[in-house]
N, C-alpha and C positions, 0 to 999 in steps of 0.2 A: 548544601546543594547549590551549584552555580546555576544562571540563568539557563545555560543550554542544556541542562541536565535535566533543569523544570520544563521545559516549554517541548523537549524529546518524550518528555514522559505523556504531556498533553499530546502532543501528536498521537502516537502510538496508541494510547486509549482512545481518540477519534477514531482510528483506524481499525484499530483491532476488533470496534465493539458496530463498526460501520453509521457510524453518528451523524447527525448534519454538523458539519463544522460550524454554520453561523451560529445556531442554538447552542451549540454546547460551547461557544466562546461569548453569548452572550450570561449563559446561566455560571460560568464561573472568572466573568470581568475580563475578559484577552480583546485585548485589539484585535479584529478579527483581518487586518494586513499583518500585523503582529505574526499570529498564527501562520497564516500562508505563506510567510518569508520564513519561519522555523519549519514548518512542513518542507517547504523545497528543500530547504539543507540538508534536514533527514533524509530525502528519501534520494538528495545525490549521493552522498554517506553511503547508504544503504549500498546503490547503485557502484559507487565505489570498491567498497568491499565485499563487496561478491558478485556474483555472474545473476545470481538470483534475490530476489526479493518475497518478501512474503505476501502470499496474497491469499485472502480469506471469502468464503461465499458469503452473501447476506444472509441472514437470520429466515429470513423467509424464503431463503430459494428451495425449489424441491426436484430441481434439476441433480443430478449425476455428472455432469458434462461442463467440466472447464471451458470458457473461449478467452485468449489471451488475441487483442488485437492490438497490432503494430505501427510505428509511426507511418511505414512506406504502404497500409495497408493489408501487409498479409494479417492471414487471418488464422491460427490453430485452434484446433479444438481437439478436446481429450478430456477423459475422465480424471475427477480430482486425485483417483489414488494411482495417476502417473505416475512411474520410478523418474527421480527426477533427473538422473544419467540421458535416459532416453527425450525427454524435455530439452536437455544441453544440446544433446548432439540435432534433432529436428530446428532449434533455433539456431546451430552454428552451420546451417547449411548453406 
């Protein structure tokens, strides 16, 4: 396994599992700028290859109600079991 194939995999289980990034780069020895420069690249990647990214609720939320907020400030909100067609076309407005 190459370096970026290690440090995507550390990403993604930060992300996936909603982690503190500094803790969990201190409990298994990452530069924690190390991390943050591998995270940006994943999630331009990400960002790249596809229109959509993955995004996951915290463990403790008990909300129903997605809120995806924007850099120009808009603000959507919708339920997690959006059809994600209908997500495209409200963001490609």
């Amino acid at each position: 396994m190459d370096k970026k194939e290690e440090m995507y995999q550390h990403v993604q289980e930060c992300i996936k599992n909603n982690l503190n990034q500094q803790a969990y780069c201190v409990e298994r020895g990452i530069n924690i700028a190390r991390f943050y420069y591998w995270k940006k690249k994943y999630l331009q990647e990400q960002i790249n290859d596809s229109s959509f990214i993955t995004v996951s609720a915290p463990p403790q939320s008990t909300g129903r109600q997605l809120e995806l907020l924007f850099p120009n400030g808009l603000r959507l909100y919708c339920g997690y079991d959006a059809p994600a067609g209908l997500l495209k076309e409200l963001i490609n407005l």
